[in-house]
C-alpha positions in Angstrom: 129.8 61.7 67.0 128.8 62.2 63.4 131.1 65.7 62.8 130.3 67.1 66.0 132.9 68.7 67.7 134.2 67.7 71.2 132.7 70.2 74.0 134.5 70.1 77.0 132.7 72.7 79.6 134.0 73.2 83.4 131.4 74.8 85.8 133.3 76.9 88.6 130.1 77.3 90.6 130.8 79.4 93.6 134.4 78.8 93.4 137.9 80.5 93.2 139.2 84.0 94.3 140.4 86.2 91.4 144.2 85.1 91.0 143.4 81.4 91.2 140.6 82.3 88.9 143.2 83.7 86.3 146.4 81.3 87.1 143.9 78.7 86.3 142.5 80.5 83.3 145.8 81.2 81.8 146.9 77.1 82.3 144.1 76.3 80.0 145.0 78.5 77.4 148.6 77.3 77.8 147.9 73.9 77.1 145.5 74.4 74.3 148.2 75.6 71.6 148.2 74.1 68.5 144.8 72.0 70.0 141.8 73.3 67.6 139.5 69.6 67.5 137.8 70.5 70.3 136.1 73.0 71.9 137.1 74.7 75.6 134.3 76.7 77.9 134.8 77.5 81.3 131.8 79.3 83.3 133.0 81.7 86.5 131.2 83.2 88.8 129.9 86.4 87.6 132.2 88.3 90.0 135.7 87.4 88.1 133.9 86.8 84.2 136.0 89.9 83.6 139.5 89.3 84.9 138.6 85.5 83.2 137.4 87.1 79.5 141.0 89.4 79.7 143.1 86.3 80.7 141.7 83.8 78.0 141.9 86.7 75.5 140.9 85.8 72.0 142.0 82.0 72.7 140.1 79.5 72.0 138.3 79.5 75.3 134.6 80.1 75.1 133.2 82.2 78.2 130.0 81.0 80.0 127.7 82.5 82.5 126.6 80.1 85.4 122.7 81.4 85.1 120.4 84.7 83.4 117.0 86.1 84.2 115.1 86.0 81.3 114.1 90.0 81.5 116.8 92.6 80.3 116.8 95.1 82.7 114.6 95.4 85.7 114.2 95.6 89.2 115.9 92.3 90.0 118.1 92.4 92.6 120.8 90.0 92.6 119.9 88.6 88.7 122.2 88.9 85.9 120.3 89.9 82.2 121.9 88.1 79.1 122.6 91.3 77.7 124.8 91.9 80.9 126.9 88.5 80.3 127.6 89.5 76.7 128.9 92.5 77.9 131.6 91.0 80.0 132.4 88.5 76.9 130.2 85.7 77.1 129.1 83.4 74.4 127.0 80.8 76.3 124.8 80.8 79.6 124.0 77.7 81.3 120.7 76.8 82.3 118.4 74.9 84.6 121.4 73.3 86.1 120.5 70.6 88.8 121.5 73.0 91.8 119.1 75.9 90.2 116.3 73.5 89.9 116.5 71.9 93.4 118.0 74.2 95.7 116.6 77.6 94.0 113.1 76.1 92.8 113.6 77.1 89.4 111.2 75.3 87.4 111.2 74.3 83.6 109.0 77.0 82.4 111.1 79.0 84.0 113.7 77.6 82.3 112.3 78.0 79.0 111.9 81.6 79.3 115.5 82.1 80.0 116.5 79.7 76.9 114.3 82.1 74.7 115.9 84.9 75.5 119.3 83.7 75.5 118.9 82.5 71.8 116.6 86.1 71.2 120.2 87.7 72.6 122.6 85.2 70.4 123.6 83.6 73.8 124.1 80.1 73.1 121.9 78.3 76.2 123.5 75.0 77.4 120.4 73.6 79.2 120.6 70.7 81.7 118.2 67.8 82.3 118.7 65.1 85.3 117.0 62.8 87.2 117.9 62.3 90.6 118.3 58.5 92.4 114.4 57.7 93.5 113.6 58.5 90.1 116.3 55.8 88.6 115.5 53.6 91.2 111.4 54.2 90.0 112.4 53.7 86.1 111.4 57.1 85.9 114.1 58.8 84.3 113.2 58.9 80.6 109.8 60.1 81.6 111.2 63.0 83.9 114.0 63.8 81.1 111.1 64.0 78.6 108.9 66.2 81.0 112.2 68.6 81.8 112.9 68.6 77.6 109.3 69.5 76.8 109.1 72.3 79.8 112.1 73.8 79.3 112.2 74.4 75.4 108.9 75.0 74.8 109.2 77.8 72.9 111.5 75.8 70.8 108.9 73.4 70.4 105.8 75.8 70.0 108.5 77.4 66.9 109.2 73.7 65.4 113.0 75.0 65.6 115.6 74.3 67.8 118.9 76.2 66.4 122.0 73.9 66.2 124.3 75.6 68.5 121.8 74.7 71.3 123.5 72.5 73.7 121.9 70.4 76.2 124.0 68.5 79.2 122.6 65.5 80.8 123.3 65.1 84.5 122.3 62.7 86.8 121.6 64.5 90.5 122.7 61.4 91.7 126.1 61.8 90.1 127.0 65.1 90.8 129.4 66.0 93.3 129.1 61.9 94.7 132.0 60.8 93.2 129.5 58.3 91.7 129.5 58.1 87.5 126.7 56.9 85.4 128.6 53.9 83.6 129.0 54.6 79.8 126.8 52.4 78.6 124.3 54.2 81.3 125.5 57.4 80.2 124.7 56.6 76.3 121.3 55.1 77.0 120.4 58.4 78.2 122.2 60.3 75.6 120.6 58.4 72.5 117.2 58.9 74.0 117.8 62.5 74.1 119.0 62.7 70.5 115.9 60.4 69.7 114.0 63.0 71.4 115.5 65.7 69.3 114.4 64.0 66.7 110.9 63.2 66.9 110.4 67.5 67.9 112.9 69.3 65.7 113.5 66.3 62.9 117.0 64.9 61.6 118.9 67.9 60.9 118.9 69.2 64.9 119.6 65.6 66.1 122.5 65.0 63.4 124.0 68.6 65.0 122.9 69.5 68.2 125.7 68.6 71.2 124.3 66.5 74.0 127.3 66.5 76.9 127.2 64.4 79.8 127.7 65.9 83.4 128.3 64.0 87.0 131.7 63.5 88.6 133.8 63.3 85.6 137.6 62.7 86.2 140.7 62.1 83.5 140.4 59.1 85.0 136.5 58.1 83.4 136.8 60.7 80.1 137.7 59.0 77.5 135.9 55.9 78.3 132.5 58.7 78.4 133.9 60.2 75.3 133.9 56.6 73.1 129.9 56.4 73.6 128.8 57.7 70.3 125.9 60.3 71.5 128.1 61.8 74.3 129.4 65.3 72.4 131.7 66.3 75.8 131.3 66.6 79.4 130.1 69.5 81.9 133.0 69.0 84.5 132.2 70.8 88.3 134.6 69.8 90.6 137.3 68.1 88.7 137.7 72.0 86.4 139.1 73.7 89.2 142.4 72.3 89.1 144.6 72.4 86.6 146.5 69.1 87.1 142.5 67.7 86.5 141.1 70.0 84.1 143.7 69.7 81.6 143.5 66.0 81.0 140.4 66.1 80.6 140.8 68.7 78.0 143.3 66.2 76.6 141.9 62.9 76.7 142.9 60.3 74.1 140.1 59.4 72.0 
């Protein structure tokens, strides 16, 4: 993992009233005292952010928003700005998340415009790349992950800079929500190409820093086995981080 610290991220999705939201919330923080070698981010819907971002505090629980529109202000209706999730306490935005790609037809240069202005903003983007089965099954899937890396940072790439708080989060579509886990050796493959990819665009000092985390069913059960693999930087949890008595080994696992 070369320095980089642990990242482990739990998607709520549309998930969670506002008490569970905060009993859950307030667990986390609990169980992270005294814990400060890895990193904690959990990303509500944008309906509880608040009541979330007032029961973390000032711990040491980053605050994510599930998704942005890439304007600031506008007539949108339904969108969320960046500038709007800073305001309610977020640090991070995920983006380009499997479900946004295939269920809302966001594409990658869509993508990319939201990753430019969540770095404009000082949002730190966590962007995800995935191939689904057919594309496995086709030995696609390090020429789709290539074609979703060069669509969706772009700009990065047009700028010859990628800053190292970027995050990207490899998930498998066939892995998500399954119950099926890419094995870790899978799981690495796919990482190491990606930080080889890094590489080759942005040069040494992005790959050395920049935090690849792997996403698609991930249980305390299959963590810390994920988390040996020596380009996987954390996990982006869905179903498994809303429940305490699964989230917070996770958080915990043994190295």
């Amino acid at each position: 993992m070369e320095g980089r610290k642990p990242l482990i991220a739990g998607n709520w999705k549309m998930n969670l009233d506002v008490g569970d939201a905060v009993d859950l919330a307030r667990s986390i923080v609990e169980s992270l005292k005294g814990r400060t070698d890895r990193d904690v981010l959990v990303a509500p819907p944008f309906t509880i952010l608040p009541a979330v971002r007032d029961a973390v505090g000032s711990r040491n629980v980053f605050l994510a928003g599930q998704n942005m529109h890439w304007e600031m202000k506008g007539a949108f209706t339904g969108e969320i700005s960046g500038r709007m999730l800073q305001g309610v306490g977020c640090t991070h935005v995920i983006l380009g998340h499997s479900e946004r790609r295939t269920l809302f037809g966001e594409t990658s240069a869509m993508i990319d415009l939201k990753v430019k202005s969540a770095a404009l903003l000082g949002l730190i983007p966590i962007v995800c790349i995935g191939e689904s089965l057919e594309e496995r099954e086709q030995g696609r899937t390090f020429e789709v992950l290539e074609e979703q890396l060069n669509g969706s940072l772009q700009n990065f790439r047009a700028d010859a800079l990628m800053p190292a708080s970027t995050i990207l989060a490899y998930e498998p579509l066939w892995a998500i929500g399954t119950g099926k886990t890419a094995d870790p050796g899978q799981a690495q493959e796919v990482h190491a190409f990606v930080r080889g990819w890094i590489e080759k665009t942005f040069g040494g000092a992005p790959a050395r820093d920049v935090r690849v985390l792997y996403g698609g069913s991930v249980k305390p059960s299959n963590i810390s086995e994920l988390m040996s693999m020596p380009d996987i930087d954390g996990v982006l949890v869905g179903g498994a981080s809303l429940k305490a008595d699964e989230f917070i080994p996770i958080i915990h696992y043994q190295e």
